[in-house]
C-alpha positions in Angstrom: -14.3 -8.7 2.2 -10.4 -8.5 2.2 -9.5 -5.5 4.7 -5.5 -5.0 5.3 -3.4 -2.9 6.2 0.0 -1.3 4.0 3.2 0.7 4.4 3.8 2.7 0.9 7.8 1.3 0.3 9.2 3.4 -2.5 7.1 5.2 -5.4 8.3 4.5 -8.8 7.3 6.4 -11.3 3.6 5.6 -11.9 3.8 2.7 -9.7 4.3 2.0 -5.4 5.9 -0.7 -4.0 3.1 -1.6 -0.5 4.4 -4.0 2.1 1.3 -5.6 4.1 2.5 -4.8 7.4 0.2 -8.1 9.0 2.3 -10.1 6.8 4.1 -12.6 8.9 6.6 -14.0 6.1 9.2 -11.6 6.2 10.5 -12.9 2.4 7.1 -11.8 1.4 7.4 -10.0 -1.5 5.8 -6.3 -1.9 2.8 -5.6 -3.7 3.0 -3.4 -6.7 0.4 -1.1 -7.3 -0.6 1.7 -10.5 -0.8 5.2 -8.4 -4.0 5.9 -10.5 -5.5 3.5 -7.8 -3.7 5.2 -4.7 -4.5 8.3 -2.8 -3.1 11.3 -4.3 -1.2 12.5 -1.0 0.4 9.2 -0.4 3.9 9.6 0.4 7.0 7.1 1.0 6.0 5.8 4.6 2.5 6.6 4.0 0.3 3.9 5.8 -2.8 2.7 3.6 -5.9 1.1 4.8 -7.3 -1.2 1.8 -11.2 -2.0 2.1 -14.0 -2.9 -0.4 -11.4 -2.5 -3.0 -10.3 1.1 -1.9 -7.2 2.6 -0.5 -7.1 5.5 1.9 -4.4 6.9 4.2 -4.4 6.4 7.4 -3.0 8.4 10.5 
């Protein structure tokens, strides 16, 4: 099971930009996800913990 870690980049409308903060290619590109599928709280800066295809907030 995928688990990673994510920093919330900017919130677009219904969508956030997350940037995989393990990622070690720094021209990686961010991963664009529906809010409907994020925590409600999440905030720009917001870290997310994504396991067994959930997000939660972490710290």
């Amino acid at each position: 099971m995928l688990t990673c870690t994510y920093i919330v980049e900017r919130i677009d409308g219904d969508y956030a930009l997350l940037r995989r903060t393990d990622e070690t290619d720094p021209k990686a590109e961010p991963k664009l996800v529906a809010r409907v599928l994020l925590p409600m709280e999440i905030r720009e800066g917001s870290r997310l913990l994504y396991e067994y295809l959930q997000y939660s907030i972490i710290d």
